[in-house]
N, C-alpha and C positions, 0 to 999 in steps of 0.2 A: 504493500500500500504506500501513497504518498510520493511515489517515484514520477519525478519531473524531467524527467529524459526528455530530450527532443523540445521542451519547453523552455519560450524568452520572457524573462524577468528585468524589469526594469524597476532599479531600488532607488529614489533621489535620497537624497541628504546623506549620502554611502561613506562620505569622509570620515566617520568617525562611530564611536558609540552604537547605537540600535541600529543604522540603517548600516552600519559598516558587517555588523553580527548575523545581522536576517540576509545579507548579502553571500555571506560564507555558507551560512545557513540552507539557502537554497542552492548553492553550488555544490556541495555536499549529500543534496538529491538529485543531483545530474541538469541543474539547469544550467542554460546560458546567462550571462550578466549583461545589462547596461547599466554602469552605474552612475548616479550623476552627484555635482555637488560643486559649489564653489571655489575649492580649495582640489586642483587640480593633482598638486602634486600627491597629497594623500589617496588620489583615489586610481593614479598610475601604480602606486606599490598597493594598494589593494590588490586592482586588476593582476598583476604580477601575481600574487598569492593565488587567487581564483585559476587563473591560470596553469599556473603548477599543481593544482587538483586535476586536470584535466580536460577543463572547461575552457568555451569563449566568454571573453569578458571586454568591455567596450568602455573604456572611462570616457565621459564628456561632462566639460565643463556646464553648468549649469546655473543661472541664480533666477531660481521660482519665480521670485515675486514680477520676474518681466515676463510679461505674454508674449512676445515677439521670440527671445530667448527659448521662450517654452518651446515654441513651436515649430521653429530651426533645430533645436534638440530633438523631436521628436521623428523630425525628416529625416535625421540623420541615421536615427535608430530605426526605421523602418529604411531603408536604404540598405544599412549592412546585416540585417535578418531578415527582412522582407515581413515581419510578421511583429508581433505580442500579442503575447499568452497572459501578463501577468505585470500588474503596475503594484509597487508599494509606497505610497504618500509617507515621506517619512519626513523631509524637510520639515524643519521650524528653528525657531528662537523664540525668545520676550523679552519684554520690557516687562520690572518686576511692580506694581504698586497697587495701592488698592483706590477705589473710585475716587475719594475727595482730593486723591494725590497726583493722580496720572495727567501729564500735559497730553496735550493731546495729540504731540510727535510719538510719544509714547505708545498710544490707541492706538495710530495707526499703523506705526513699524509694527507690533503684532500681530493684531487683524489681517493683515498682509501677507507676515512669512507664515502664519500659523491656519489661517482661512482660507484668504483668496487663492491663495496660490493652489491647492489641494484642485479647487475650480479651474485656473488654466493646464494645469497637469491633467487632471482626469479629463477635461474635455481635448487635449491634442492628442493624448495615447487613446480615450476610448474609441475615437474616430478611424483608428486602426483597424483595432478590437471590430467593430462594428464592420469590417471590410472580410476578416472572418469566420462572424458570426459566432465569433468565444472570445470569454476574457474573463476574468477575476480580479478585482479594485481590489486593496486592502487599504484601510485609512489608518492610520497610526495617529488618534488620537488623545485623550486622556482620560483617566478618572476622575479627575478635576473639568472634565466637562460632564460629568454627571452628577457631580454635589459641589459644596464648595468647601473650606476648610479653614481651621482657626490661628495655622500655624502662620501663614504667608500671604499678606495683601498683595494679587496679582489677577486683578478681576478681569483685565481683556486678554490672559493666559485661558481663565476660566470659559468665558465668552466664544472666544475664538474656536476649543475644543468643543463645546456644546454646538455650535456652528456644526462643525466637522461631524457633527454624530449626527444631527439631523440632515445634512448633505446627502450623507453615507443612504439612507431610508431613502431620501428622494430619487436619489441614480439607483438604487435597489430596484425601484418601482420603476423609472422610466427605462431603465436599460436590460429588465429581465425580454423582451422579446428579442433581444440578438443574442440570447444566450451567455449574457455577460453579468456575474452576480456585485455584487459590489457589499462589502463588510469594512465593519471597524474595531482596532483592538485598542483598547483602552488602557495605558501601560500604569502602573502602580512606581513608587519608587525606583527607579534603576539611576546605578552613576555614570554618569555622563560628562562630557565637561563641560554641560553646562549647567551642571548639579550636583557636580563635588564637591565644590564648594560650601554649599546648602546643609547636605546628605553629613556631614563629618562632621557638623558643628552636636555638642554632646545635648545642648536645647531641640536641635531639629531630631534626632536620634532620640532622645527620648520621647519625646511626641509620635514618631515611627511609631514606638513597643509599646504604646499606650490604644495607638488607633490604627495596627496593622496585625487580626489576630496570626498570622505569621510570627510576627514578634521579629522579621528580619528586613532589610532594603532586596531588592531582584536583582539575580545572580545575573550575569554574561551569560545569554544565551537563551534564556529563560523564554522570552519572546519568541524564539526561532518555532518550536512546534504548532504554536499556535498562529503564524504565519503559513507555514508549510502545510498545516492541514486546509485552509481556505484558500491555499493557490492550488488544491489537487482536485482531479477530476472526482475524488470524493466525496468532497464539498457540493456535488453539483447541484443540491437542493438547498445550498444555505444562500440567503441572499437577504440584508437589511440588519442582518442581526447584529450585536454591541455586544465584544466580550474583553471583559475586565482580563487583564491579567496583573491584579494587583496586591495579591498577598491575603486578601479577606476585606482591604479596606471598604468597599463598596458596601458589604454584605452587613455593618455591622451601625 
């Protein structure tokens, strides 16, 4: 089961952290890679690693938040596979603050890399997808767009993911007739670099063991299977649906 042979995967924000992990991840079950991201040189030595599993892998530079960019990225990528099988929205950042504080430079650098962009992504690769007639969206959302929390004022963090989950249901719905499902996973604590910082401080970490019944942060890797199972032809009845992978936090 699970086996994505002969299947193209396209991972943005692959430079580093989650989207660098579900990158290997799916190369690991026999897929090919495009991976995109910013930061060029990270994602040449990625590509390099994938590589030497066996696999094709495609770095291209990429920065989401331009449609134009998007869209030239995505020609390219249908250009040297002719196909995708399989996009995962992983790009983001924020601006960290809570409502009465956020400028509203702030609103909008997030809403941008954390939202909109999910929107110019999925609409240049579903457009592919749609040529055909299969695909699988994955949204790399948050659980923090499903509640809100007491540790950290970062309300257009929060905003933006909650976007993203309700997206995720709308392309669900309009894109089940090419055969194309579209989900979101919901990631719980994992360190990143853009949450190391955060994640190590002994205030944010006790807070973790108080509101995660795990009682721990998410390991490397942790995301990969539940990535892998919604890129697989197994999947091929799951479509709209939100799943946590967040230690218990949701649930509790």
């Amino acid at each position: 089961m699970f086996d994505l042979t002969g299947r193209v995967v396209v991972v943005s924000g692959a430079s580093s952290g989650l989207g660098a992990q579900m990158a290997e991840g799916f190369a690991a079950q026999g897929a090919d890679l495009i991976i995109t991201a910013r930061r060029l040189d990270r994602l040449e030595a990625l590509a390099d690693k994938i590589r030497g599993m066996g696999r094709k892998c495609l770095p291209l530079r990429c920065d989401v938040t331009d449609p134009d960019m998007v869209e030239e990225t995505a020609k390219k990528a249908e250009e040297a596979f002719g196909k995708i099988d399989v996009l995962v929205n992983c790009a983001g950042s924020a601006k960290n603050a809570g409502v009465l504080d956020m400028t509203n430079d702030e609103w909008d650098f997030t809403i941008a890399t954390d939202m909109s962009s999910v929107f110019y992504v999925t609409r240049a690769f579903a457009r592919i997808m749609k040529k055909n007639n299969y695909g699988r969206i994955i949204n790399i959302a948050s659980m923090y767009g499903m509640v809100g929390n007491t540790a950290l004022d970062t309300v257009a963090y929060h905003t933006s993911k909650g976007g993203v989950i309700n997206f995720t249901r709308a392309v669900a719905a309009e894109l089940a007739k090419y055969n194309i499902t579209c989900n979101a996973i919901c990631p719980g604590y994992f360190e990143t670099e853009l949450t190391a910082d955060t994640l190590k401080t002994e205030e944010f970490t006790a807070y973790m063991k108080m509101t995660v019944p795990l009682g721990r942060y998410g390991h490397a890797g942790e995301l990969n299977a539940g990535a892998i199972f919604l890129a697989s032809d197994e999947a091929s009845y799951v479509t709209g649906v939100i799943l946590p992978i967040d230690g218990g936090y949701t649930a509790v």
